[in-house]
N, C-alpha and C positions, 0 to 999 in steps of 0.2 A: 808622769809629771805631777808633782804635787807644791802647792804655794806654802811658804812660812814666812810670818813676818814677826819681831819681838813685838810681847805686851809691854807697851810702854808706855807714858804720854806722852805725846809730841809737844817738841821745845814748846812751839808757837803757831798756832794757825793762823795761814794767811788766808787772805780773803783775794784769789788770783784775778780780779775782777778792775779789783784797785792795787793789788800791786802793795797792800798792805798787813800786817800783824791786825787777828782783831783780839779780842779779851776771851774767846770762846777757849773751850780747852777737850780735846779731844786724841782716844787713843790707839797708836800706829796699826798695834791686831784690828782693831775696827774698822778704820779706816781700809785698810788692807782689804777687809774681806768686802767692803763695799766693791771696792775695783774688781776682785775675783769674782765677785757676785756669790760669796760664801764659803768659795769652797776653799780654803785656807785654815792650818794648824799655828799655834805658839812654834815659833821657832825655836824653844826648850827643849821641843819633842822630839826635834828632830835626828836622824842617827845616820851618821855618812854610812854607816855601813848597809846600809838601804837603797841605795842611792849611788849611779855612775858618772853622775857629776853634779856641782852648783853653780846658778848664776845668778847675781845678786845685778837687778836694775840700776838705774840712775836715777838721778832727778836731785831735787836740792834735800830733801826729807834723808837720803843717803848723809848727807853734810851736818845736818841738825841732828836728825833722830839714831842711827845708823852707829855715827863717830860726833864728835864734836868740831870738826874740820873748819865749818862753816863760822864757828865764834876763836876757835884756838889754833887754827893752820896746823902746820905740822907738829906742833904740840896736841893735837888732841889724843884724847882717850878715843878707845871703841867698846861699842857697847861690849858687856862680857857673852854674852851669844852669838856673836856676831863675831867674834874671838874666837871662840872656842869651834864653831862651823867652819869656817877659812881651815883653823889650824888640824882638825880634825880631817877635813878633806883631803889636804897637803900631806898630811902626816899617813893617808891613804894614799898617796898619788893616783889622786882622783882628779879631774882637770877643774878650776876654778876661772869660770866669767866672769867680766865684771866691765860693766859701760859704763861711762859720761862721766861722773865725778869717784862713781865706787873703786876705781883704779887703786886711791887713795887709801882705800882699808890696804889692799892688801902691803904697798907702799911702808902702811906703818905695821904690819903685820911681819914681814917679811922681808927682814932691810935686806937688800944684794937683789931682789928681783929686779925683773923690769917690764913696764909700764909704758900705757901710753894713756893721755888726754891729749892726744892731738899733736898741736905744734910748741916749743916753748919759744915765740914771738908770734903777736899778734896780728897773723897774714891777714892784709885788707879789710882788717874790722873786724874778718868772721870768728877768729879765736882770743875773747877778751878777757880770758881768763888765763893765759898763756904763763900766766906767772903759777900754775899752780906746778906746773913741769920742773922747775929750780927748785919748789918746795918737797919734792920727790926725792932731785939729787941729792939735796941738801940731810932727806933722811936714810942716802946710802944705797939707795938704788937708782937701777937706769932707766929713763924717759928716753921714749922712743919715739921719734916724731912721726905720724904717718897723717894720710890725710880721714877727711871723716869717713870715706868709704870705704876704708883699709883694716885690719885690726892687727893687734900684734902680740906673737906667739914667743913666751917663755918657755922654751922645750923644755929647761931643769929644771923649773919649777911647777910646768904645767897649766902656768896661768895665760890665760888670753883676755884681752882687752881690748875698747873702740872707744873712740872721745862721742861717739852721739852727740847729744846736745852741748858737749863743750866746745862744737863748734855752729855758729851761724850758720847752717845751711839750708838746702832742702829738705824736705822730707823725705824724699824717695833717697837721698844722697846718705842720709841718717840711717832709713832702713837698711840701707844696701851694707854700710858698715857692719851695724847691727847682725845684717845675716852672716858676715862673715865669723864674726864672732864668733856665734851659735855655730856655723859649720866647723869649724877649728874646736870647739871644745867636743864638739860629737866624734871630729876623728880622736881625735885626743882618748876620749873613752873607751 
């Protein structure tokens, strides 16, 4: 297992504390290797042919840093590394994860696959972001509903997916998606 994250700036730092943008400016490989605790490459370097699968996290930095989702919906761009990994993998039929909002690359990456973030309606609050599912169809692939502890396997494409945090839940309810995930792109390999 090895981490890559691209050298990039990040759009905008928040300050998760307040729940706000502050003026600081700071960038993604750094940031990265903070979480890995170092041990993390430029995702430049990286070469699918190395490698029996990827699985690209969630969170909102996916939406900002990642693609530009989070400012231009289903018009955004995606970073060109971030491009060229997806489609390098793919173009291996090598299996590609992808949790909580990253569904979205592949989405734009990959119109006719299919996907999941969860639900596309916002069952009892938990899924408030339910509209991202229509912005999926809308770019020519299928949204597949399941719930957060479920994931969902693209045989033809190879891609699998779990909405995690696009949905309100537990944690352990998130993990458990999550593991599926991860099991599904291991058999996949």
């Amino acid at each position: 297992v090895k981490i890559f994250a691209p050298n990039i700036e990040q759009r905008d730092v928040v300050n998760h504390l307040k729940g706000s943008p502050t003026e600081e400016k700071r960038n993604v490989l750094v940031e990265s290797a903070r979480l890995a605790r170092g041990n993390i490459q430029d995702l430049a370097e990286l070469k699918a042919s190395e490698f029996d699968a990827v699985i690209f996290p969630g969170g909102f930095g996916v939406a900002k840093n990642l693609c530009s989702w989070a400012v231009d919906g289903k018009n955004c761009t995606v970073n060109e590394h971030v491009n060229s990994t997806l489609q390098a993998f793919h173009s291996a039929k090598k299996p590609i994860g992808l949790c909580c909002i990253s569904p979205v690359l592949a989405a734009k990456v990959f119109p006719g696959c299919e996907v999941t973030v969860g639900q596309d309606k916002d069952v009892d609050g938990r899924f408030p972001d339910a509209e991202t599912a229509s912005a999926i169809a809308e770019l020519g692939c299928k949204h597949v509903c399941k719930n957060v502890n479920e994931s969902h396997v693209d045989k033809a494409n190879k891609i699998v997916t779990t909405c995690a945090f696009m949905c309100k839940a537990p944690l352990h309810e998130i993990f458990d998606g999550i593991g599926t995930m991860v099991q599904e792109v291991l058999k996949l390999a």
